[in-house]
N, C-alpha and C positions, 0 to 999 in steps of 0.2 A: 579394483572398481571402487569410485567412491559411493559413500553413501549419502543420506538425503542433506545430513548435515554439512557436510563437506562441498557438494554442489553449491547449498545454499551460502555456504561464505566465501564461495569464489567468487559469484555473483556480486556479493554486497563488495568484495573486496575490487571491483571493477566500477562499479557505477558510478563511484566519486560524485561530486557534488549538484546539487539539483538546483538549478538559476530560479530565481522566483520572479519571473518576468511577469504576472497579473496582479492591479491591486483593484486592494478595496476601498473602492470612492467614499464611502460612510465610515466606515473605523480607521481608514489609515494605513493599512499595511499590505504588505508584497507575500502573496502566493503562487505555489505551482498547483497545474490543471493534475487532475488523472491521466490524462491525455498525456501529458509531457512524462508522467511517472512509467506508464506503459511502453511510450516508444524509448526509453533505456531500457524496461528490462524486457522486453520481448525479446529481442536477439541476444539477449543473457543465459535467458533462460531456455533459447533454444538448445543454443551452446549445448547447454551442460541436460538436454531431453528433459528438461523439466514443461510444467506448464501451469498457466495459473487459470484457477477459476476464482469464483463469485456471482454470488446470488444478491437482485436487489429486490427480492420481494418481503412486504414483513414478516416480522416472527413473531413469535407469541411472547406477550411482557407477561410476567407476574409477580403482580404485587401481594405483599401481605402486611396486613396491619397489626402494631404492636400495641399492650394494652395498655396504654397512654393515647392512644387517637383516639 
């Protein structure tokens, strides 16, 4: 049975290359969506009973100040 790590590089060793079909009118340059990220690995990661999450709510910053500010 593999483990988490082993899953995970069979994955990466499948996806191959991600086309950067969107740009960006103002700077100039070619990206990919999440969208496009997602429909590669979802059936990757099915494969191998993995599954992804993620959270978009914020989190808590903290800063500290040094005593020079």
């Amino acid at each position: 049975m593999a483990n988490i790590y082993q899953k995970l590089q069979a994955i990466q060793a499948r996806t191959g290359s991600i086309n950067k079909t969107e740009l960006n009118k103002f700077q100039n340059y070619k990206y990919f969506t999440e969208y496009q990220a997602l429909n590669i690995l979802k059936p990757l990661l099915a494969e191998q009973k993995l599954t992804l999450t993620f959270s978009d709510t914020l989190g808590e910053v903290i800063t500290e100040k040094t005593e020079k500010e």
